[in-house]
C-alpha positions, 0 to 999 in steps of 0.5 A, a space after each residue: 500500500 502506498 501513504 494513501 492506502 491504495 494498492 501499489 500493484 494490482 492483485 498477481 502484478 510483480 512488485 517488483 518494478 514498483 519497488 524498484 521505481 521507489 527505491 530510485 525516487 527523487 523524494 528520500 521519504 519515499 525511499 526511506 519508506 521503501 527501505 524500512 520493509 527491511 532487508 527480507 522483504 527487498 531480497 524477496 523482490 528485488 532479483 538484482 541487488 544493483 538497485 541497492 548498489 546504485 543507491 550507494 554509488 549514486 551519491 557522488 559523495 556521502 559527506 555532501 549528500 542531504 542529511 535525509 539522503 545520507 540516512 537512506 544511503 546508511 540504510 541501503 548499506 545496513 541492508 547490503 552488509 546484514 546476514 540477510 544479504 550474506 544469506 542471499 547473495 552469491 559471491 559475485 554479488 558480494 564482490 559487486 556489493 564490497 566494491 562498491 562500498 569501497 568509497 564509504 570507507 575513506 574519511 572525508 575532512 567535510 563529513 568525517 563522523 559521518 563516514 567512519 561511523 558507516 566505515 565502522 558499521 560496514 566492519 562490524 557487519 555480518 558482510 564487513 567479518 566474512 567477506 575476505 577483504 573487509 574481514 579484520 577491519 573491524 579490528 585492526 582500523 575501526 577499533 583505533 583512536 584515529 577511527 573513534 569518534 569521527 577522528 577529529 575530522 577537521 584535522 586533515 593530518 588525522 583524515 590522511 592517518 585514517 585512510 592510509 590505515 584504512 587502504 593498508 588494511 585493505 591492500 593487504 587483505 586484497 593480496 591475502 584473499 584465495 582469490 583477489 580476482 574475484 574483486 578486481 574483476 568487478 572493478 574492472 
């Protein structure tokens, strides 16, 4: 149902098409709206996970986006990096779904306690402890004095200090993975 209570679809139509239509609405109440029916439901009828992907590539940068969009691209990752996601999604979506998350684990000066705590959030999810290249993150880069607390985000010094561990860790957990080919091909 929609906020008027009418039917979003008509009784056997696909639902589909009506999620994914509100999923990509210009209004991020909407969106929010579409997202709160949680990661179950949005794995039920979404047969591509890109949807949620482009949500959060389409924001050029988290740190710039409108407060009402961040929380919608913050929900988008909370769904993309659940147990549901780890449950449902092949190897090669999670490889698509890690890439594309790799930009909201750099520290921004202008928006820094907005994305370590994401950063922190993606190392501490169900995605973030299994998937081979965000596996330890949690550990080694979000438990440090630097990532607490947003870093002291105006500081440039501790913004460079935070994201050359962060791509430190994740260099080396690319040259540790069985197979790094897996994700380079998708950054390809």
């Amino acid at each position: 149902l929609n906020n008027r209570g009418s039917a979003l679809c008509s009784p056997g139509e696909s639902i589909s098409p009506v999620v994914v239509s509100r999923l990509g609405d210009e209004d991020p109440t909407v969106v929010m709206a579409t997202l709160e029916l949680g990661a179950e439901v949005l794995f039920d009828h979404l047969s591509h996970v890109e949807v949620l992907i482009a949500m959060v590539t389409g924001t050029d940068s988290l740190s710039q986006a409108s407060e009402e969009r961040q929380e919608c691209v913050c929900k988008a990752i909370q769904i993309l990096t659940s147990q549901t996601a780890l449950d449902n999604l092949s190897s090669r979506f999670l490889d698509d779904v890690v890439v594309a998350l790799l930009p909201t684990l750099v520290l921004s000066c202008f928006g820094g306690v907005v994305t370590s705590s994401v950063a922190m959030e993606i190392g501490a999810s169900a995605v973030g402890r299994k998937h081979p290249l965000l596996s330890g993150l949690e550990q080694s880069v979000c438990q440090t004095t630097v990532w607490k607390g947003g870093c002291g985000v105006q500081d440039p010094a501790a913004v460079a200090m935070a994201t050359e561990l962060m791509v430190n860790r994740l260099a080396k957990s690319l040259v540790e993975m069985e197979d790094p080919g897996s994700v380079v091909r998708v950054c390809l």
